[in-house]
C-alpha positions in Angstrom: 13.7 7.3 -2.5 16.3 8.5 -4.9 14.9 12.0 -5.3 13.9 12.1 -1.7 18.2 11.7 -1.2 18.7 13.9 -3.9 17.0 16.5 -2.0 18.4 15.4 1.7 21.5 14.7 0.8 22.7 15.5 -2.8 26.7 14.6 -2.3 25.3 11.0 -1.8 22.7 10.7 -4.2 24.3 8.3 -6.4 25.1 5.7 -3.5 21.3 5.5 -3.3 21.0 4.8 -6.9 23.1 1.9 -6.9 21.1 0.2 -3.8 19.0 -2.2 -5.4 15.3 -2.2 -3.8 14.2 -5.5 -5.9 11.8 -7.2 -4.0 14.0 -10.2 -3.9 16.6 -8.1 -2.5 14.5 -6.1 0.2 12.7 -9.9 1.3 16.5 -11.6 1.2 17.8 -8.2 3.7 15.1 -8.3 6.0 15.4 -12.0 6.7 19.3 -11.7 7.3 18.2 -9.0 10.1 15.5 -11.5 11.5 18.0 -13.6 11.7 20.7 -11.6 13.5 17.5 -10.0 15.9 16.3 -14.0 16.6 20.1 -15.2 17.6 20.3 -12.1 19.6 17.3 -12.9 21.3 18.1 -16.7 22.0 21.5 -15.9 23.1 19.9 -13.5 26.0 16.9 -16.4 26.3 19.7 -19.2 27.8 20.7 -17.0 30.5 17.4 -16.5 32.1 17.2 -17.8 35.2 13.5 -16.9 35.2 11.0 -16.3 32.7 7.0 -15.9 31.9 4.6 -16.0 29.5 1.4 -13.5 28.7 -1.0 -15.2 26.1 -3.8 -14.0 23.9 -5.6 -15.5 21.2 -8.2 -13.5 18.7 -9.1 -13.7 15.3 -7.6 -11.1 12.8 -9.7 -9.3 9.6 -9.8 -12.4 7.9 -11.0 -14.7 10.8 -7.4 -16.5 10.9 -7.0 -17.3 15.0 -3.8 -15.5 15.9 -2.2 -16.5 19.4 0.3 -13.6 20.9 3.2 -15.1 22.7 4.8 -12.2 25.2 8.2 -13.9 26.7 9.5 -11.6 29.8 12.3 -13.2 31.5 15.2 -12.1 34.0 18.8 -13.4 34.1 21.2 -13.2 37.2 22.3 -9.7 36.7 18.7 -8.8 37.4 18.3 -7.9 33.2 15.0 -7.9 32.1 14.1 -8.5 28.1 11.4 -8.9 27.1 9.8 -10.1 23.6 7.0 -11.2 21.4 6.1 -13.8 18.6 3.0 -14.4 17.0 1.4 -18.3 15.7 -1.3 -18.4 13.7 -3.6 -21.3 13.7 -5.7 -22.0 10.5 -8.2 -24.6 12.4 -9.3 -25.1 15.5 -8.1 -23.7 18.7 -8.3 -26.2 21.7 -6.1 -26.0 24.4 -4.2 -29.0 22.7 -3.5 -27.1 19.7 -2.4 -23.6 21.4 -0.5 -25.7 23.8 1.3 -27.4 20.6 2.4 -23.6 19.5 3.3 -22.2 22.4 5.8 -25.2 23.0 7.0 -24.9 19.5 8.4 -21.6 20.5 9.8 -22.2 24.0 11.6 -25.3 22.8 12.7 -23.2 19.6 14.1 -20.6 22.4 15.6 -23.8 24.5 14.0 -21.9 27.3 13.7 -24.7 29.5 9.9 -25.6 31.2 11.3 -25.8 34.8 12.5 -22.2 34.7 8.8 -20.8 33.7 7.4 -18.9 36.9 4.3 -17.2 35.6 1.6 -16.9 32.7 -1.2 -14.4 32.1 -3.6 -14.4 30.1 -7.4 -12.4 28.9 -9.2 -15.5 30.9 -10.4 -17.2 27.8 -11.7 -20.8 28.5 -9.3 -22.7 26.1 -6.2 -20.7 27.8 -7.7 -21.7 31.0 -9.8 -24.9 31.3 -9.2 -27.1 34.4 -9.2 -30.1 32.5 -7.6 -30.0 29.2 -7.1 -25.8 28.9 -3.7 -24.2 28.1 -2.8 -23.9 31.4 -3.4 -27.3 32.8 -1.5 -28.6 29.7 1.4 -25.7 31.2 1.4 -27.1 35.0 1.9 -30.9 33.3 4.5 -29.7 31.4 6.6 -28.0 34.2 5.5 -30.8 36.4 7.4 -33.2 35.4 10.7 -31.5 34.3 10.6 -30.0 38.3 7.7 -31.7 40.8 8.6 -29.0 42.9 8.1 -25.6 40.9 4.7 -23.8 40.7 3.4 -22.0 37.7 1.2 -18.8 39.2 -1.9 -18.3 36.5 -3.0 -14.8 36.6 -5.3 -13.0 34.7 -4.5 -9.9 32.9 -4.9 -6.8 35.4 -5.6 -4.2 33.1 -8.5 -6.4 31.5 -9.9 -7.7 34.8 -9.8 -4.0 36.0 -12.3 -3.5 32.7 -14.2 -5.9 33.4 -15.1 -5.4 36.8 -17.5 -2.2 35.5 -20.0 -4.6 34.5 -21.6 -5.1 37.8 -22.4 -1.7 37.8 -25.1 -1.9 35.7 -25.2 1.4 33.5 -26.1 0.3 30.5 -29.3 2.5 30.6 -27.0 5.4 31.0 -24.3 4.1 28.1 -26.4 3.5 25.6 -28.3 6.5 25.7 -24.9 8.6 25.6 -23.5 6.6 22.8 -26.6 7.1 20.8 -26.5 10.9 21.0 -23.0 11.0 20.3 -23.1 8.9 17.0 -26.5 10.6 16.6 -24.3 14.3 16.1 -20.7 12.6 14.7 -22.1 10.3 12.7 -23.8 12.1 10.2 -20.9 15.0 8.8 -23.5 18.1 8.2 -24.8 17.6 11.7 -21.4 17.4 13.2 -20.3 20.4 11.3 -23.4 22.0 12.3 -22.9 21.3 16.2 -18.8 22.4 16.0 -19.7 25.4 14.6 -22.7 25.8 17.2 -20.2 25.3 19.9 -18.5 28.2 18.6 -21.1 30.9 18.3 -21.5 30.0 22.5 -18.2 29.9 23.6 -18.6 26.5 24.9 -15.7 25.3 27.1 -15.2 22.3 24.1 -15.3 21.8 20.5 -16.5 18.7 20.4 -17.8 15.6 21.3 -15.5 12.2 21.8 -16.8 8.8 20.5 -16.6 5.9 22.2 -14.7 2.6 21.3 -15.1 -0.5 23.2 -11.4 -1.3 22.0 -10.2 1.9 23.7 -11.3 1.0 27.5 -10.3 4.6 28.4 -12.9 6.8 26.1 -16.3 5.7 27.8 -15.3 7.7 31.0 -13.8 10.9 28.5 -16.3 10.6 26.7 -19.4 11.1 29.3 -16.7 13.8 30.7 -17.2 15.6 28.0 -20.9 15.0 27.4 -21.9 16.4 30.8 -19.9 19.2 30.5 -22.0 20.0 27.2 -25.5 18.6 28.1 -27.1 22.5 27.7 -25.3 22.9 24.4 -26.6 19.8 23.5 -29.8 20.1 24.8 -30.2 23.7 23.1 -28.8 21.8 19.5 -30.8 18.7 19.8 -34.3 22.1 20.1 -32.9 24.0 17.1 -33.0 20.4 14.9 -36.5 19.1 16.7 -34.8 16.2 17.4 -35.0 16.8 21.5 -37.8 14.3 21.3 -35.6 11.3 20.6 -33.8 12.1 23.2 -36.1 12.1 26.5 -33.6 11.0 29.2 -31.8 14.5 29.0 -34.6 16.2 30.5 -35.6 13.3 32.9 -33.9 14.5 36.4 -33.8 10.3 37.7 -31.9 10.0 34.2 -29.3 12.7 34.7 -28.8 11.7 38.4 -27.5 8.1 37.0 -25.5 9.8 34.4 -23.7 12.2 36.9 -22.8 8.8 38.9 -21.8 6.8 36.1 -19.2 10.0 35.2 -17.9 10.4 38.5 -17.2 6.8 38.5 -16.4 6.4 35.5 -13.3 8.9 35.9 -12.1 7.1 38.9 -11.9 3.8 37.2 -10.1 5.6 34.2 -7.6 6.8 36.9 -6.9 3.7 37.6 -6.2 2.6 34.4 -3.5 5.2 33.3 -2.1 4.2 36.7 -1.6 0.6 35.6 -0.5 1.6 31.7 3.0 2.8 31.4 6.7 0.8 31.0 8.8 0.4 33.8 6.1 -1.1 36.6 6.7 -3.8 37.9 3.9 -6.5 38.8 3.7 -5.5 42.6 3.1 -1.3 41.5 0.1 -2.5 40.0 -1.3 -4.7 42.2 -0.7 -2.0 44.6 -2.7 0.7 43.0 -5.7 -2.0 42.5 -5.5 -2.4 46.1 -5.5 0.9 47.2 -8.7 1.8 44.8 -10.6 -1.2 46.6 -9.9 0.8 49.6 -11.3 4.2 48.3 -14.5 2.3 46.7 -15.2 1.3 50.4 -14.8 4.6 51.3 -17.0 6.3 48.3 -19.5 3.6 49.7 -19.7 5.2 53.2 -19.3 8.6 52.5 -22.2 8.6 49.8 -24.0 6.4 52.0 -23.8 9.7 54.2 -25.1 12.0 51.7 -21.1 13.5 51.3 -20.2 13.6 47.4 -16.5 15.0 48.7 -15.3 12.3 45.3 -17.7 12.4 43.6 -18.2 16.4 42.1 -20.7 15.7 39.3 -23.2 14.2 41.0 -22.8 16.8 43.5 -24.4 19.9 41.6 -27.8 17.5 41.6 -30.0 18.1 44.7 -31.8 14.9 43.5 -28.7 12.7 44.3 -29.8 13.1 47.9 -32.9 10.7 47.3 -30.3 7.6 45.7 -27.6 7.4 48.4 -28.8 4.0 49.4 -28.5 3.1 45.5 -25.6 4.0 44.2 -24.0 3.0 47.8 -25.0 -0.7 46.7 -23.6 0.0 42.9 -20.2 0.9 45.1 -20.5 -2.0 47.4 -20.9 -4.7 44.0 -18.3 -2.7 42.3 -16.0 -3.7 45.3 -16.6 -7.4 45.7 -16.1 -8.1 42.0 -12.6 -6.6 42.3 -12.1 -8.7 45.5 -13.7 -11.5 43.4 -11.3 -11.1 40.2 -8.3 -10.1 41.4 -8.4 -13.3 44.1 -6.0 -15.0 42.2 -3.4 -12.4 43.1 -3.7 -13.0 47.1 -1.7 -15.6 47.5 1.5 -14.3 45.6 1.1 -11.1 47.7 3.4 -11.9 50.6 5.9 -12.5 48.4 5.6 -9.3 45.9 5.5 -6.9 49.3 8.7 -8.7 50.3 10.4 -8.0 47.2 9.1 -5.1 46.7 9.4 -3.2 51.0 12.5 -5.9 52.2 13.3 -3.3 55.0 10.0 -3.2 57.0 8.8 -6.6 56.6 8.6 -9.0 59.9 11.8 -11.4 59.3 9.4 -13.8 61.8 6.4 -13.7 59.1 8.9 -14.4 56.6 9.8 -17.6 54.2 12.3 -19.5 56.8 14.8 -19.8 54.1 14.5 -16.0 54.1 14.5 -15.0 57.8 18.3 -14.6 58.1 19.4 -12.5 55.1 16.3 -9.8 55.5 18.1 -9.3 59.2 21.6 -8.8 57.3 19.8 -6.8 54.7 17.8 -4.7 57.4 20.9 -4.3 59.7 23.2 -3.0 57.0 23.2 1.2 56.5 24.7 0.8 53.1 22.3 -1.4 51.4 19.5 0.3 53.3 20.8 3.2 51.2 21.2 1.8 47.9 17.9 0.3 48.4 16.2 3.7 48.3 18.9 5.1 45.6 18.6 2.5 42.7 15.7 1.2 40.9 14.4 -2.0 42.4 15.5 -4.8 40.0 20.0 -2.7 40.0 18.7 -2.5 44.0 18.7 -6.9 43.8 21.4 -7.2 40.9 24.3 -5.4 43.6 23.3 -8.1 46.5 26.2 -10.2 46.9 25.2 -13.7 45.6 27.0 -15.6 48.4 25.2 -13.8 50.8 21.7 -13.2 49.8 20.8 -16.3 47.7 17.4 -17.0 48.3 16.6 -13.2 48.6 17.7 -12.9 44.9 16.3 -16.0 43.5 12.8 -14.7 45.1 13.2 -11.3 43.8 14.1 -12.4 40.3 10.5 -14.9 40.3 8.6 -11.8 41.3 10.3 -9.5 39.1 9.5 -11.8 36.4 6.0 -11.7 36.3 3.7 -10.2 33.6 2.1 -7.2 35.3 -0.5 -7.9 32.3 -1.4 -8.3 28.5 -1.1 -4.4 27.9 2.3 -4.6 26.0 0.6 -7.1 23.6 -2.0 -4.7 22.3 0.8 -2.3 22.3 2.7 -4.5 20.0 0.0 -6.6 18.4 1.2 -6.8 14.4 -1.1 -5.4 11.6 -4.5 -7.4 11.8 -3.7 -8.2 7.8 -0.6 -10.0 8.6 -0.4 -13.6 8.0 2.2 -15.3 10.2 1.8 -18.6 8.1 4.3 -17.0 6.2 8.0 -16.6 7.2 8.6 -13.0 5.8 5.6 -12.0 7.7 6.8 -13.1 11.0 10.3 -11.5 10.5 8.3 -8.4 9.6 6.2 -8.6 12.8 9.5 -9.3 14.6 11.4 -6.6 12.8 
């Protein structure tokens, strides 16, 4: 580091030579800024006024059970902060002994139970048996600090969204792909070979993409980008006489499921950069998932019609024609399993398209307590204004108090909600880390 200042900055090389980088030193400076981050964070944690909790719980490199704690709570002035911890659990992990950790650290943050309004989590039977899960231990808890609050359970959007792709039933289509894409990566004079073939044609790509069942977005990129190279492929796979273990690219049935499976494919990965991104809010999401139920129904008809209008690959295929019925059922599953998973959001969704549209809902159809100040709210051109001026959370924070009290307090429950577990694999810690140890937490934290 000295010569890299002696190089940056000369005039202060000698300051950097009397900084001491012992590791005693280093270890003693990073936990003084853990410190000052954690009492920071606990000062902002007692003025929530709302908060919730996304959980997730894997193993890391070493098989040591790691459980992800993302806190996301909301004070009065409609201030959102949001933060994550990490536990790691040596033996087992029953729903007794996450519940144990996850108390540790709201009781550590004095974040009171009674103030919790949602938790999400990846839908794993210790976070949510009925009986002794997680979240039953959760409800308890809240129970008897407040009878009267509910905790809303949700599952992670994002992963529920993946998940839903199963019932398609494609796995004669995937695992073909996969194999001819490891087949030319994998090995590196092959893969040199092929970039160099897709050269010498002037092929539209340079490559091929793998795919990673950790990356949920690369199976749809990657078939994307296999179609739109199946002849280059096909003319490769000839000059290496390896066509032969690879029959399903000249079987027409075959390639009429794999032009389905990319058109779909890349309208479920639409949907997924929809829901990824900071700034949304739970009801933006939800929203999206809706509207895509909507277009499957749609797809279902139209295809059903012999009209690929959405669906372009499968298209340019004349045998399509002969497996409307087919894929018209695949369409039909695909959208009762969203219907089926995302269930769980119905019955919060009066609420988030009240927060979220306050001037064109019914005040009639509305919460009693909440009848009288959506009339002020709709009645008044200023805030009718500032309403489609400011973001939505500043929109809530300039409501006067005194006169919109239960308006606020329902905005700042729905605002506090996890939209999903997406900002824990964004910040999930080095799989090597062990958060047994103290430095290693502050490190995560840091």
């Amino acid at each position: 580091m000295v010569e890299t200042a002696g190089i940056l900055c000369p005039e202060s090389k000698d300051k950097f030579e009397k900084i001491s980088l012992s590791r005693r030193t280093v270890t003693r400076r990073v936990e003084l800024i853990d410190e000052d981050i954690t009492s920071g964070l606990n000062k902002k944690a007692e003025s929530f006024t709302s908060y919730a909790l996304a959980l997730d719980e894997s193993n890391n490199v070493k098989d040591t059970a790691q459980l992800l704690i993302f806190i996301r709570g909301i004070n009065d002035t409609f201030e959102i902060t949001e933060f994550l911890t990490m536990e790691s659990l040596k033996g087992q992990t029953r729903g007794e002994d996450l519940f144990d950790r996850v108390s540790a650290v709201i009781e550590n943050m004095k974040l009171p139970w009674s103030k919790l309004v949602n938790v999400t989590t990846d839908g794993s039977p210790n976070l949510t048996g009925k009986n002794v899960g997680l979240l039953r231990r959760i409800q308890n808890k809240v129970k008897d600090e407040n009878p009267d609050q509910d905790v809303i359970f949700l599952h992670c959007i994002i992963h529920q969204e993946y998940l839903c792709k199963s019932v398609l039933q494609l796995n004669h289509v995937v695992n073909p792909v996969v194999k001819l894409v490891n087949f030319i990566r994998a090995r590196g004079l092959q893969h040199r070979q092929f970039i160099a073939f897709l050269e010498e044609t002037d092929a539209d790509h340079q490559d091929l993409l793998y795919h990673s069942c950790v990356r949920w977005l690369s199976l749809g990129k990657v078939f994307q980008r296999v179609w739109e190279l199946k002849e280059e492929i096909g003319v490769f796979l000839e000059r290496l006489g390896k066509a032969h273990e690879f029959p399903e690219l000249s079987n027409k049935s075959w390639m009429c499921d794999f032009a389905f499976a990319t058109d779909v494919f890349s309208h479920l990965n639409e949907l997924n950069m929809k829901l990824q991104g900071k700034d949304q809010f739970v009801h933006d999401m939800y929203t999206n998932v809706k509207a895509f139920k909507s277009k499957l129904a749609l797809f279902s008809r139209q295809i059903l019609n012999k009209s690929f209008t959405h669906f372009p690959t499968l298209a340019t295929l004349k045998e399509a024609r002969a497996k409307v019925k087919k894929y018209s059922e695949s369409l039909d599953a695909l959208h009762g399993e969203f219907c089926r998973r995302f269930s769980d959001f119905d019955k919060i969704d009066k609420s988030l398209q009240l927060v979220a549209c306050p001037l064109s809902q019914d005040p009639e159809t509305a919460p009693e307590e909440l009848q009288l100040e959506l009339i002020d709210l709709q009645s008044d051109p200023v805030l009718k204004e500032k309403f489609n001026s400011l973001k939505l959370n500043d929109f809530y924070a300039s409501l006067n108090a005194a006169a919109f009290p239960n308006l606020r307090r329902t905005a700042q429950t729905m605002l506090a909600h996890q939209q999903s577990q997406s900002q824990i694999q964004v910040n999930r810690p080095t799989p090597q880390i062990h958060s047994e140890n103290r430095h290693s937490k502050a490190n995560s934290r840091l």
